[in-house]
ChimeraX commands (.cxc) that place a marker at each C-alpha (Angstrom):
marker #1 position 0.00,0.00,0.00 radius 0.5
marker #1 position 1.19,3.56,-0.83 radius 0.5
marker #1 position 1.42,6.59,1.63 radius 0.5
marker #1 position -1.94,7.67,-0.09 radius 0.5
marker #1 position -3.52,4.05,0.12 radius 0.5
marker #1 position -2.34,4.31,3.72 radius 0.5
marker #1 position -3.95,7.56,4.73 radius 0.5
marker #1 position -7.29,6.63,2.92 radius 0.5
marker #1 position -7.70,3.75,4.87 radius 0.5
marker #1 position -6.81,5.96,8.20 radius 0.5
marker #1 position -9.75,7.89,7.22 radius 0.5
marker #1 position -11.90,5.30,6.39 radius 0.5
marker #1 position -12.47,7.29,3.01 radius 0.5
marker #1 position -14.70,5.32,0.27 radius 0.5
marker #1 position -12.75,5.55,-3.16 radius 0.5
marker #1 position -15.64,5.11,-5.33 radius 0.5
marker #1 position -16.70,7.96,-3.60 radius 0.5
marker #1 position -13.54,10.11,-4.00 radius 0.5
marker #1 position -13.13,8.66,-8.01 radius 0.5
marker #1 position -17.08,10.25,-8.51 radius 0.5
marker #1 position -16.36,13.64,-6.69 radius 0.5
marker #1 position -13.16,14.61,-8.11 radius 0.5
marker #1 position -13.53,12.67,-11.56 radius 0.5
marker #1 position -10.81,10.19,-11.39 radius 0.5
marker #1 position -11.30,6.92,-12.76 radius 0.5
marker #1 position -12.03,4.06,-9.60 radius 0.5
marker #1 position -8.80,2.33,-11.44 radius 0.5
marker #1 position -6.26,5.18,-11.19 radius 0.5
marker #1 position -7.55,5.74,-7.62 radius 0.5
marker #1 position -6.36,2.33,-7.07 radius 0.5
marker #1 position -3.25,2.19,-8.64 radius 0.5
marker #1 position -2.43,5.31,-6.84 radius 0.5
marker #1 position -3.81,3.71,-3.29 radius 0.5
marker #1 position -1.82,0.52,-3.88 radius 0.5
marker #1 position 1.33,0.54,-6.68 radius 0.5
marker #1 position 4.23,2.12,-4.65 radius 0.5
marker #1 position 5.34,3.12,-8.28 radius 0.5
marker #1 position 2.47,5.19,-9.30 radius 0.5
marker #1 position 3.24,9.01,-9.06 radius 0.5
marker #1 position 0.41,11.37,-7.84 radius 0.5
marker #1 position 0.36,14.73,-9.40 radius 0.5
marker #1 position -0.46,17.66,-7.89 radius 0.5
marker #1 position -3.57,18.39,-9.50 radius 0.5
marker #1 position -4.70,15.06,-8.37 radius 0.5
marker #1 position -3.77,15.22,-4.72 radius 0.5
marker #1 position -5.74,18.59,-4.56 radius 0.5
marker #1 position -8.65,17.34,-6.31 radius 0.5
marker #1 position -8.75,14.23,-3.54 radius 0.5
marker #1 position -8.19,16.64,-0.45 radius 0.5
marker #1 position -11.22,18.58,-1.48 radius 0.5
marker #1 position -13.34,15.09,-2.03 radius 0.5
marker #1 position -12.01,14.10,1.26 radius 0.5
marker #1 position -12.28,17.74,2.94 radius 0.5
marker #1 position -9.14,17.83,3.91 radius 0.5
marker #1 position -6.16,20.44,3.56 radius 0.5
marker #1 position -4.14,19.88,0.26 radius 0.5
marker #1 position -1.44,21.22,2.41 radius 0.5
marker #1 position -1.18,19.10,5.21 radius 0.5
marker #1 position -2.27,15.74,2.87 radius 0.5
marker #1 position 1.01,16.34,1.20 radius 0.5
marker #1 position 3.65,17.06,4.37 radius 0.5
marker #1 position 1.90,13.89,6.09 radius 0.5
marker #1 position 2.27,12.02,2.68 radius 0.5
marker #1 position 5.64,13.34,1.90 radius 0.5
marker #1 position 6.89,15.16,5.07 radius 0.5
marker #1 position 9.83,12.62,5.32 radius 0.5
marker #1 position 11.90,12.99,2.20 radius 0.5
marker #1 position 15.22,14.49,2.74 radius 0.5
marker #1 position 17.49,16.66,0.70 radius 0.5
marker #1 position 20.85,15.00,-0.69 radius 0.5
marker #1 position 24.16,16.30,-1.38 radius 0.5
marker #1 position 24.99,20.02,-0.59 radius 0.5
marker link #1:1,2 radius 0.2
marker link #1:2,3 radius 0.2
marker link #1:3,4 radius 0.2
marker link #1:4,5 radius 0.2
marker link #1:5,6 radius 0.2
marker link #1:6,7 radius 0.2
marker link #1:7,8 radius 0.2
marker link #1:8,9 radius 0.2
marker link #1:9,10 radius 0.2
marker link #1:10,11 radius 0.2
marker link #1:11,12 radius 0.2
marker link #1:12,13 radius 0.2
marker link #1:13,14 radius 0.2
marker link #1:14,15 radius 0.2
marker link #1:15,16 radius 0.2
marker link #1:16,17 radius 0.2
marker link #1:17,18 radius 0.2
marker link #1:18,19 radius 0.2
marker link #1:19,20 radius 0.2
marker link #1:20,21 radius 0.2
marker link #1:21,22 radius 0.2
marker link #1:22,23 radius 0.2
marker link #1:23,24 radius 0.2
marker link #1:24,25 radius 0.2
marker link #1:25,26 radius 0.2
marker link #1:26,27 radius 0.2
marker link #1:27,28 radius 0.2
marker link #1:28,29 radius 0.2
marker link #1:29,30 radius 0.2
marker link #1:30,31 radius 0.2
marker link #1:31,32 radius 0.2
marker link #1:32,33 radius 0.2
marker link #1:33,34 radius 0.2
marker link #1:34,35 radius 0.2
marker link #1:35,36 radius 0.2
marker link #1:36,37 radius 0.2
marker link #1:37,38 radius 0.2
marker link #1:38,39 radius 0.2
marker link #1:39,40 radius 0.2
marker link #1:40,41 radius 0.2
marker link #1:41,42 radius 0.2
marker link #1:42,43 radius 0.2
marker link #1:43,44 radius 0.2
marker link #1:44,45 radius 0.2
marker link #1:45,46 radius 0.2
marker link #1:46,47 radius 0.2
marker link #1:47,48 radius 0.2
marker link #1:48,49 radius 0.2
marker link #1:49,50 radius 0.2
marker link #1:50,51 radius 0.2
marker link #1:51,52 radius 0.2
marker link #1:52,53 radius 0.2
marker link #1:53,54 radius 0.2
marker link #1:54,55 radius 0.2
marker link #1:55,56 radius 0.2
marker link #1:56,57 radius 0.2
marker link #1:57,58 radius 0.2
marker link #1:58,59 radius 0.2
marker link #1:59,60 radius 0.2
marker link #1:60,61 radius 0.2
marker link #1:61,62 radius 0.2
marker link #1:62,63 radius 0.2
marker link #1:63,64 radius 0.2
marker link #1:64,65 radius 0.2
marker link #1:65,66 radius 0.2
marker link #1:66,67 radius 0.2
marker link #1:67,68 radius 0.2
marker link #1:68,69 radius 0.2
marker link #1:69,70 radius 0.2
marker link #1:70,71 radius 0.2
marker link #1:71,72 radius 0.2
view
């Protein structure tokens, strides 16, 4: 399960409801919930935070808070 996949489920968030509100299909809502390879865009994370009422914001630092810089 991805980081997305993972906070869905913390929610208890219904993805046939989310793929109906924002207009993403049920299958790309899956790949993105469970392929660790798929790559969520932007315009699709804010487009689930307002299905979900949530803050785009704060979906993507608790997503994506832990990457780190490298090199200088």
């Amino acid at each position: 399960m991805t980081p997305l996949g993972e906070y869905l489920a913390r929610k208890s968030v219904n993805k046939s409801m989310v793929a109906r509100r924002t207009g993403l299909s049920k299958p790309r809502i899956s790949e993105l919930s469970l392929n660790p390879t798929a790559k969520l865009r932007a315009d699709e994370l804010v487009l689930i935070a307002k299905a979900i009422d949530a803050d785009p914001c704060e979906m993507l630092v608790k997503l994506y808070g832990h990457l780190e810089l490298t090199g200088d």
